[in-house]
Structures are given as C-alpha cells and as structure tokens.
FIDRENMI-894887 format. One record per residue (C-alpha): residue number from 1; x, y, z. Coordinates in nm, 4 decimals, padded with zeros to 6 digits, always signed. Layout:
BEGIN
<NUM <X Y Z>>
...
This chain:
BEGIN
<1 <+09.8814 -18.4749 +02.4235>>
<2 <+10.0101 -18.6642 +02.1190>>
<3 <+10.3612 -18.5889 +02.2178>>
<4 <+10.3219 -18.7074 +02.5385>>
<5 <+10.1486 -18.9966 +02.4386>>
<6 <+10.4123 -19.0948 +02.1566>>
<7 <+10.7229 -19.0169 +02.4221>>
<8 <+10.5382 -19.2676 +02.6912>>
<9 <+10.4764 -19.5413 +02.4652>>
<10 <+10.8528 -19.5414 +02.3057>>
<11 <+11.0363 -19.8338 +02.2708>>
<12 <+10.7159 -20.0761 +02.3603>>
<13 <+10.6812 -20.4222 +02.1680>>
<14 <+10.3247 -20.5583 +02.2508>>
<15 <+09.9958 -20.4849 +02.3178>>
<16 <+10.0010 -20.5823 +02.6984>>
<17 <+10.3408 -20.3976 +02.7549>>
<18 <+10.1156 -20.1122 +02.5625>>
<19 <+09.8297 -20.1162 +02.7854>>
<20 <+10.0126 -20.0968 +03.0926>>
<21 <+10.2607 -19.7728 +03.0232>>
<22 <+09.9289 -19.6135 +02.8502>>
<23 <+09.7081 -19.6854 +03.1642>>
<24 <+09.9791 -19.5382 +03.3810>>
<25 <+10.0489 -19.2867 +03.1450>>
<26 <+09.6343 -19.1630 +03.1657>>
<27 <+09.5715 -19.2336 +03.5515>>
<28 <+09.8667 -18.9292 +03.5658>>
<29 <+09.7015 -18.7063 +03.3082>>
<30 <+09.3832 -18.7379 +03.4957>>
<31 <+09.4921 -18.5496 +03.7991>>
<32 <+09.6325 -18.2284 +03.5880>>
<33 <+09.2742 -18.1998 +03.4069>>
<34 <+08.8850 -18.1982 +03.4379>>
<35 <+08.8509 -18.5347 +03.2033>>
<36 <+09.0522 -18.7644 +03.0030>>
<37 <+08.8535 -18.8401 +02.7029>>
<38 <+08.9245 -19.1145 +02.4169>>
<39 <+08.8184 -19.0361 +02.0753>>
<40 <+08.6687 -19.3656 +01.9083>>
<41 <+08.6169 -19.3906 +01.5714>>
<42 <+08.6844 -19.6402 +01.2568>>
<43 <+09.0881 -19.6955 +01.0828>>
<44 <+09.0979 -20.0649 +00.9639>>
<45 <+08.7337 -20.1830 +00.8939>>
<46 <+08.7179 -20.0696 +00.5191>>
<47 <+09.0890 -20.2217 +00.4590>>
<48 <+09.4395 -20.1231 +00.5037>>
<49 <+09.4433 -19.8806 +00.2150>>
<50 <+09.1823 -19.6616 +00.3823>>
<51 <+09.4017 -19.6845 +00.7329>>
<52 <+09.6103 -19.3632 +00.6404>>
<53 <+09.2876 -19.1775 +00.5452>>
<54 <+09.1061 -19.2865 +00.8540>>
<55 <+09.3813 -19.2344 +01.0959>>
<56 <+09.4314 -18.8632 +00.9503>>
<57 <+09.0255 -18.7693 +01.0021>>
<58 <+09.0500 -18.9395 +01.3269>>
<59 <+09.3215 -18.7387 +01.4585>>
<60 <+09.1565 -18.4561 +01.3129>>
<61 <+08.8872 -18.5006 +01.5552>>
<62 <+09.0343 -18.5452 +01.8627>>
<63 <+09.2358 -18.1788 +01.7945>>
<64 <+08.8949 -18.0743 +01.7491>>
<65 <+08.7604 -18.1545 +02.0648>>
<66 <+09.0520 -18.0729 +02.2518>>
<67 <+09.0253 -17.7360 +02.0776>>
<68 <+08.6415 -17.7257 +02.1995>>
<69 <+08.6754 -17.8556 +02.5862>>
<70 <+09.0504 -17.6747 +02.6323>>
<71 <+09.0418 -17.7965 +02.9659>>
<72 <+09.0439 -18.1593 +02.8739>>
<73 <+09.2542 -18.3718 +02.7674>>
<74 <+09.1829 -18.6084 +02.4647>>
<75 <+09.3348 -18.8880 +02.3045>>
<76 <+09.2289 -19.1541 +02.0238>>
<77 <+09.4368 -19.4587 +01.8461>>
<78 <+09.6033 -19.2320 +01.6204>>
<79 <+09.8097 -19.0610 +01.8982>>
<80 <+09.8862 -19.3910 +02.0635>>
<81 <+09.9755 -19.6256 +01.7579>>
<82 <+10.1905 -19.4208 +01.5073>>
<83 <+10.3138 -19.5934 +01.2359>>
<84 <+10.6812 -19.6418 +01.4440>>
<85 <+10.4589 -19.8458 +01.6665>>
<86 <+10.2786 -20.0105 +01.4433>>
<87 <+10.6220 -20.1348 +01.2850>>
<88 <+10.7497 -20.2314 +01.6353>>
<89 <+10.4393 -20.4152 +01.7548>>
<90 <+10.4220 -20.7754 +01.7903>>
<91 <+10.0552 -20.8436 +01.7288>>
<92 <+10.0437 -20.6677 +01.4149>>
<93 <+10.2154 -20.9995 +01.2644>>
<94 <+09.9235 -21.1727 +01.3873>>
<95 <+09.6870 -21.2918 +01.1369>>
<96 <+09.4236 -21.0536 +01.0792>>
<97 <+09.1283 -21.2109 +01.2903>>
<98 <+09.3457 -21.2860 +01.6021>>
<99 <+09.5220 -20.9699 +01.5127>>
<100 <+09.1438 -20.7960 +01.5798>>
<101 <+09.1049 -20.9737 +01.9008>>
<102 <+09.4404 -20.8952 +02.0544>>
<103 <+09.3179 -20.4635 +01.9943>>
<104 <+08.9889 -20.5162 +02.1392>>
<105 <+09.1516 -20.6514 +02.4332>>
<106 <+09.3842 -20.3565 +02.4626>>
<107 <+09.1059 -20.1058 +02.4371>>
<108 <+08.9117 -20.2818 +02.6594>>
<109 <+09.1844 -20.2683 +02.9603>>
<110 <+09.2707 -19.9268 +02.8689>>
<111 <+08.8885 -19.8531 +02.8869>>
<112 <+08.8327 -20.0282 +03.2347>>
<113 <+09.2043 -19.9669 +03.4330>>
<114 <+09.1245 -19.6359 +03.4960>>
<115 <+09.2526 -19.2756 +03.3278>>
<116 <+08.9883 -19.3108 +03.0910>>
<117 <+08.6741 -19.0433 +03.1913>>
<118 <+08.4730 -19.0652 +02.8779>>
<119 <+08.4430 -19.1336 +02.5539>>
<120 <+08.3546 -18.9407 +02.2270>>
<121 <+08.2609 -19.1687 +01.9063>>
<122 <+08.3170 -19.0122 +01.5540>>
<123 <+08.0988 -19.0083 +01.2823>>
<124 <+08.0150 -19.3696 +01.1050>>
<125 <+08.2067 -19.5487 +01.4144>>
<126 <+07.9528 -19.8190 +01.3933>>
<127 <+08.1279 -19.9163 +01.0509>>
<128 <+08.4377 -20.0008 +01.2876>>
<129 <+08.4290 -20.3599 +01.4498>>
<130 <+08.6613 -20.2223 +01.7209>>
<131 <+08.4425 -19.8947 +01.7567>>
<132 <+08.1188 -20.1009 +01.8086>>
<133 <+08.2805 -20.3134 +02.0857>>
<134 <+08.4702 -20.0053 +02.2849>>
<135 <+08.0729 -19.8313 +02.2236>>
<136 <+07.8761 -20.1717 +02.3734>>
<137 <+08.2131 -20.1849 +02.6751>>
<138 <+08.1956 -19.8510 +02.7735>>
<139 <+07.7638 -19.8565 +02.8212>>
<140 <+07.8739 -20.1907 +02.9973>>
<141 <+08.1236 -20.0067 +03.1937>>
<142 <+07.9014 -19.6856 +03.2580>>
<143 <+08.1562 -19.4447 +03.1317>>
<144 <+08.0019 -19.1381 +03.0545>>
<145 <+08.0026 -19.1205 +02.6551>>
<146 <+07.8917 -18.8582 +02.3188>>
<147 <+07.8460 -18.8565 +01.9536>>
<148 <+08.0445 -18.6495 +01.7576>>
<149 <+07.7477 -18.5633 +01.5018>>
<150 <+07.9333 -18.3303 +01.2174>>
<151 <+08.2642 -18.1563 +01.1517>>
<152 <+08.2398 -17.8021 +00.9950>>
<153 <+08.5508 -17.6864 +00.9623>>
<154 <+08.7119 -17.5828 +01.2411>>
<155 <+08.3971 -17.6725 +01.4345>>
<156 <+08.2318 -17.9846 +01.6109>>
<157 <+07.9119 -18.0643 +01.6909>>
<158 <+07.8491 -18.3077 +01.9680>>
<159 <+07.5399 -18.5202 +02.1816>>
<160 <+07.5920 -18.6109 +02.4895>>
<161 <+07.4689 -18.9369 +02.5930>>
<162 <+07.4458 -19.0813 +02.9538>>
C-alpha cells in the first residue's frame, strides 16, 4: 500500500491538493478490499528530533496490521507524507501552530470524504495533539475504530471499540 500511496501523491505541493488525490486515491482502494483502515498514532508531539523515531514505529504498525487482517488494506501518515513530501509541501513552512491546524484539517477531510472504513490508534496516541483530534472526529463521525494495545514482535494485540 505504501507504494501506491507514495506513487498517487507524487508531485503534490499542499495539503488541500493532498487531500483530494488521497481521498480519490482510498474511495478506489475501497472497492478491491473488505476495509480501508488508517493507522493513527503520535510523530511530532515530543519534537522534531523524535519525528524519525516515531514515523519508523508508526509504520511499523500499520505492516503489522496489514500482516494480521491480510485482507485489508491499511495506511497511516508515514506512508502518505515521506520525507520527499514533506520537503515539497507548502504548509510545512508554516509556523508551527498554524502549521498544526492546516494537518488536522487534512486528516479531518481525509477522515470524513470517504475511503476511510476505520481506524486503529497506536499505543500512547493520546500524547499526539493530532491523534487526540482524528480519535474525538472519528467517535464524532461514527467510524468504526480499535486500540492497538501491545506490539510483541511480529505480533499485535488489538480492542475493538464501537
């Protein structure tokens, strides 16, 4: 999926550009498999020298869960904003609080155009300001959502919720 995801999104600038070829991009992907799921979890809150450690354990869990439901189809920021994108992105310039906003906003539209069956939220998530708000939009939403609880290697553990 991360291939897929990265060959879709190349050559966008900004966030809104973003959010419409990923929307697109998902609302196809949804009719070759049982669910779409986005993997949530933290990559800026604790500061931009944790981001490369954060991104790499989030990407570790969304091959874990596509590894545990093979016939889904999972995704999470680290697939979508490589650091190519990052570098090409408009809104990263931004200052750091408007910056914030302007990726809420994305995740929110990706969250409610569609694609998007459910969501899975890693481990300490609630230490992410953007995790907390996708978490509060998708129960607003209704989207069907679980925890991840642990990682043993090679192996997840997961609650469903709602």
């Amino acid at each position: 999926m991360k291939a897929l995801i990265i060959q879709a999104v190349a050559g966008v600038n900004n966030l809104p550009e973003m959010q419409v070829v990923l929307v697109d991009f998902l609302r196809k992907r949804s009719n070759k498999v049982h669910r779409v799921g986005y993997v949530a979890g933290i990559i800026s809150s604790e500061g931009l020298e944790k981001i490369p450690e954060n991104t790499a354990k989030l990407e570790e869990y969304t091959v874990l869960m596509s590894q545990k439901y093979p016939n889904d189809a999972f995704f999470s920021a680290a697939y979508v904003f490589t650091t190519s994108v990052y570098e090409r992105l408009e809104e990263f310039r931004l200052p750091k609080e408007a910056r914030d906003e302007a990726f809420k906003g994305f995740w929110r539209g990706v969250l409610a155009n569609g694609g998007v069956t459910d969501v899975s939220f890693t481990p300490r998530f609630r230490k992410s300001t953007g995790a907390r708000d996708e978490h509060d939009f998708t129960i607003k939403l209704g989207l069907p959502h679980q925890f991840i609880m642990q990682s043993r290697p090679g192996r997840l553990i997961v609650r469903n919720c709602c």
